[in-house]
N, C-alpha and C positions, 0 to 999 in steps of 0.2 A: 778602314776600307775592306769591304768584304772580297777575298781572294777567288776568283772561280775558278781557279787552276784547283786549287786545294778540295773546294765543295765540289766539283767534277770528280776528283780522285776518292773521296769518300764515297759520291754515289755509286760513282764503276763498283767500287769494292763490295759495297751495301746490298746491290743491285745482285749484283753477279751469285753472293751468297743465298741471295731469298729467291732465286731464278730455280738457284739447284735444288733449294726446298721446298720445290712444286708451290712455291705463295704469287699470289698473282701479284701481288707488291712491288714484288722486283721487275715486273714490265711497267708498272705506271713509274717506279724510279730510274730505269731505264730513258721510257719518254721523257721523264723532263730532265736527265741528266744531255740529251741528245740538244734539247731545247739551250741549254746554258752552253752547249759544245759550239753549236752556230753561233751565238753571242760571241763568246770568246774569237772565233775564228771572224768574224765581222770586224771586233773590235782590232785584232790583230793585222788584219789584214790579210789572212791565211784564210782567203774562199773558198779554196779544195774541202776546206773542214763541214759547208755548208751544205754541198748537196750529198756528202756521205752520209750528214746526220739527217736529214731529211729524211732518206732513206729507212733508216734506223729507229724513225718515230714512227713510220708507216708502217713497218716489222713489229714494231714492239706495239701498235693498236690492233692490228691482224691480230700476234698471238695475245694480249691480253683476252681478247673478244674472243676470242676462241675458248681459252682456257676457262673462262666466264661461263660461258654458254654451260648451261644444265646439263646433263648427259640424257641422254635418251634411257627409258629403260629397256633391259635383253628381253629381244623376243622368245629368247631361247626359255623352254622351261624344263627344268630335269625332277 
């Protein structure tokens, strides 16, 4: 039986690491690490869990789309 306690603890981990290495990876493992946190908190019974990770998938599609987005080039020229 697949554990989501444990594959939640791996993605935090996994996540949190490619977040600080500017890879946009670690926002789409984010969102579905958030996605398995509602499950578990469903399954548990532990609702409080559901509208925090809500939250935290809507953050993590914000900054993925963000950090996506092409950059503009500087107007500036020297």
């Amino acid at each position: 039986m697949l554990r989501l306690d444990y594959l939640s603890c791996v993605l935090t981990i996994t996540s949190t690491i490619l977040v600080g290495r500017r890879c946009w990876e670690g926002w789409l493992l984010a969102t579905v690490n958030s996605v398995i946190m509602c499950v578990i908190g469903f399954k548990t019974a532990q609702l409080g869990f559901i509208p925090a990770n809500v939250f935290c998938i809507a953050i993590s599609v914000i900054n993925l789309r963000t950090w996506r987005r092409v950059p503009e080039p500087s107007s500036l020229s020297s």
